[in-house]
C-alpha atoms as one frame of an Amber mdcrd trajectory, in Angstrom:
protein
   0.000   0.000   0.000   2.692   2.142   0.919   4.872   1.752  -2.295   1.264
   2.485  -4.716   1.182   6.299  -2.636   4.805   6.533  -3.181   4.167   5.998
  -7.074   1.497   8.278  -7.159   3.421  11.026  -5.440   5.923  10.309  -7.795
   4.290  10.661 -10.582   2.676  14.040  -9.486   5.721  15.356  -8.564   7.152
  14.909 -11.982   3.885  16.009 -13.727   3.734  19.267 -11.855   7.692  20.238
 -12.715   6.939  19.266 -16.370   4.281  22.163 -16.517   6.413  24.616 -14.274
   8.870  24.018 -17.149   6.669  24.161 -20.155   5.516  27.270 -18.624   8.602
  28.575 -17.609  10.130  27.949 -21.214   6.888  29.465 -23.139   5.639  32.328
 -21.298   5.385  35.347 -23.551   7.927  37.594 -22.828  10.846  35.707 -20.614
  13.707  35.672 -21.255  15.646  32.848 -21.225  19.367  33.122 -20.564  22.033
  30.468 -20.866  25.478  31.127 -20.673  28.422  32.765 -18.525  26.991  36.365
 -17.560  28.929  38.902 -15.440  27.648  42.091 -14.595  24.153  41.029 -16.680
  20.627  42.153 -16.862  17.855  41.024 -19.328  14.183  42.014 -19.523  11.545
  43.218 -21.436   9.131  45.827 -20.806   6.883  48.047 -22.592   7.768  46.885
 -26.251  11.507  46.803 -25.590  13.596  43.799 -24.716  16.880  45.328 -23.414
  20.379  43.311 -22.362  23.229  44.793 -20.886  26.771  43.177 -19.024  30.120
  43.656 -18.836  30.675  40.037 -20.107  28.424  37.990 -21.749  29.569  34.487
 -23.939  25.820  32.154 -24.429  23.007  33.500 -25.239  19.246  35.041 -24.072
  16.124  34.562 -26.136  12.046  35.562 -25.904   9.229  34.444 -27.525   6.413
  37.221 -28.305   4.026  37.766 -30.050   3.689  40.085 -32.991   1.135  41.875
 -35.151   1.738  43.557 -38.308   2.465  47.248 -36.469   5.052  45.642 -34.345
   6.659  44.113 -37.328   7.037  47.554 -39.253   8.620  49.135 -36.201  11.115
  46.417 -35.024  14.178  48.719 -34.254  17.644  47.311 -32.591  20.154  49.842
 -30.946  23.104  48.155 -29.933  26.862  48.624 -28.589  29.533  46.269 -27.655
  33.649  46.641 -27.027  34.898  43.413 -28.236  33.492  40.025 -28.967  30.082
  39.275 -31.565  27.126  40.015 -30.918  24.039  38.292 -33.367  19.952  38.765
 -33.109  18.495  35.614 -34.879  14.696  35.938 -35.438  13.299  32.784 -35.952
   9.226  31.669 -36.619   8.814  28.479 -37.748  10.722  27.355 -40.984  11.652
  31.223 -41.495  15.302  32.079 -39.669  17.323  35.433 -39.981  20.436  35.995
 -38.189  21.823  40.015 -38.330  25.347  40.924 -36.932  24.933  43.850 -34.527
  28.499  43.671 -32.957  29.792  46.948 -32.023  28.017  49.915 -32.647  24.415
  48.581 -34.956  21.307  50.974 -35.092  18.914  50.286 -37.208  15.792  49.432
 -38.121  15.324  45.474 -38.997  13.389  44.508 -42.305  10.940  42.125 -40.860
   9.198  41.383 -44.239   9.572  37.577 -44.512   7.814  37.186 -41.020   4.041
  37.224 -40.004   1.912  38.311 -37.303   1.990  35.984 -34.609   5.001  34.556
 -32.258   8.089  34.951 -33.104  11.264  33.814 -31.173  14.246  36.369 -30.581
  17.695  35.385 -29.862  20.654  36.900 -29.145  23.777  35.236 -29.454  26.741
  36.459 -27.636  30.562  35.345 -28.465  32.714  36.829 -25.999  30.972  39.997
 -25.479  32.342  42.704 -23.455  30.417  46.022 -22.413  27.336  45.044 -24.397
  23.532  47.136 -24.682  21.012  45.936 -26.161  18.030  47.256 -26.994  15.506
  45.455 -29.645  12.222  47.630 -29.935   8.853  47.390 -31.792   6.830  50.170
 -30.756
């Protein structure tokens, strides 16, 4: 009797941390880090997803979702002192990696994406000094 409980704790235990993950991982809007960070913030927040560190080598990503006015105003400021910095857009089949190491501001053609969710990633290689700022508003 004892080991049928112990099962069925088990069992719920590992249920509930598979949804805190799928949730965790999916969540409009979170950003994800991976990586060695030193000095590092990441967040987004009214239409802006912003990064800055001193040192930054892995990388951060968000999933959002987009409509067509968000699309037309996607905007990335960025500054770095040494290392590469990328932004990879991805949604679904459709994948766009743009090199915005050292100083990069600009506004980003989104015309091959649609309305809807799009992951962002940015990939860092040995950053140093790094801001970030990816807008669409």
């Amino acid at each position: 009797m004892k080991m049928k409980f112990i099962i069925i704790g088990v069992v719920a235990i590992l249920v509930i941390a598979a949804i805190v993950v799928a949730i965790a991982f999916t969540r409009e809007g979170v950003v994800v880090k991976s990586g060695a960070i030193s000095g590092g913030l990441s967040y987004v927040k009214n239409d802006t997803w912003s990064t800055t560190a001193s040192k930054f080598n892995g990388h951060c990503r968000v999933d959002k979702t987009f409509d067509s006015d968000n699309l037309a105003a996607f905007y990335v400021n960025s500054t770095n002192s040494s290392g590469k910095v990328f932004l990879i857009i991805i949604q679904g089949d459709v994948e766009k990696t743009i090199e915005i190491t050292g100083e990069f501001n600009d506004k980003i053609d989104m015309s091959e994406f649609e309305p809807g969710r799009i992951r962002l990633r940015l990939e860092f290689e040995h950053a140093e000094d790094l801001n970030v700022s990816v807008s669409w508003k």
